[in-house]
C-alpha positions, 0 to 999 in steps of 0.5 A: 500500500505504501508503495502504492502511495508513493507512486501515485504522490510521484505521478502527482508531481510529475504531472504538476511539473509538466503543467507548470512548464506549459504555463512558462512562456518565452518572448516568442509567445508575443505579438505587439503593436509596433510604433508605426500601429504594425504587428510586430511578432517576437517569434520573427526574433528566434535565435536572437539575443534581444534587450528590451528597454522601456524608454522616454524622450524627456527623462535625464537618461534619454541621451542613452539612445545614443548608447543604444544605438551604438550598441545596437549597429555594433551587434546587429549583424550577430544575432542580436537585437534592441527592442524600445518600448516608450512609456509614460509611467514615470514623470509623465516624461512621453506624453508625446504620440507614437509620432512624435516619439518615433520622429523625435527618438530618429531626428535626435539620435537616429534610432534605426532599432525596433521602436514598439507603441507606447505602452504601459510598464507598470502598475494595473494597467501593465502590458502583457509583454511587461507582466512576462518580463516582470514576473517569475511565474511566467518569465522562469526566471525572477520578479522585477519591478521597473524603476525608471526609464531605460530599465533593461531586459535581456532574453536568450537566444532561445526566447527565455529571459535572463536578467534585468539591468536598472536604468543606471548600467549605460548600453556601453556596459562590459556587463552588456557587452559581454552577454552579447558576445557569450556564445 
């Protein structure tokens, strides 16, 4: 009988692990608006190395568009790329539209990596993409909250997240670099 309960209470937790893995996404699980009201698939990324970054064109890190553009035209071309996502959840610092932001963030730092719609990063009204990023229940990983503008996130090649840097680490960080670069 024993045994019996063993196997039963080892079949039960097996079970529970198959059901919580199929409830773990990657980023490849998201379809998002991009800044231009086109649909933008992150599975279309598959194998990439992806930062994620909430950002802003009036904060005090806004010139890190430079930084993330240097980065992002240093590695593009080994499969890497920068995901923008401008919000207005901190200082109300983008209370500009979609077109404004896109016009501002090309005339002012020509940024050429994928800018997605504003959205929300944080609080009741958080966007799915950032409940993922945020969450250790979906991501895997570990909770977060974002802090400030130009929090970044970093994803795998295989869509599964890694780890966050506060606005603070500047896209020129070794810490940037060097998980670009792992293999």
């Amino acid at each position: 009988m024993r045994i019996l309960s063993l196997f039963v209470i080892l079949i039960s937790l097996v079970s529970c692990q198959a059901q919580n893995k199929k409830e773990m996404k990657t980023i490849y699980d998201f379809k998002v608006e991009d800044i231009n009201g086109d649909e933008f698939n992150f599975a279309d990324l598959k194998g990439k190395k992806i930062l994620i970054v909430n950002t802003a064109s009036k904060c005090g890190f806004t010139p890190q568009f430079d930084g993330l553009e240097d980065l992002y035209q240093k590695y593009k071309d080994d499969n890497f790329v920068i995901v923008g996502f401008p919000s207005n959840d901190f200082g109300q610092q983008d209370p500009g539209s979609n077109e404004e932001i896109a016009e501002y963030c090309r005339l002012n730092y020509g940024v050429t990596f994928p800018m997605m719609s504003k959205i929300s990063v944080k609080g009741d009204s958080i966007a799915p993409i950032y409940e993922f990023l945020t969450k250790k229940e979906l991501n895997g990983k570990k909770n977060s909250s974002v802090k400030w503008n130009f929090q970044k996130y970093i994803i795998n090649e295989d869509g599964t997240f890694e780890d966050y840097f506060y606005s603070i680490t500047t896209p020129d960080s070794k810490k940037i670099s060097k998980w670009i670069e792992r293999k």
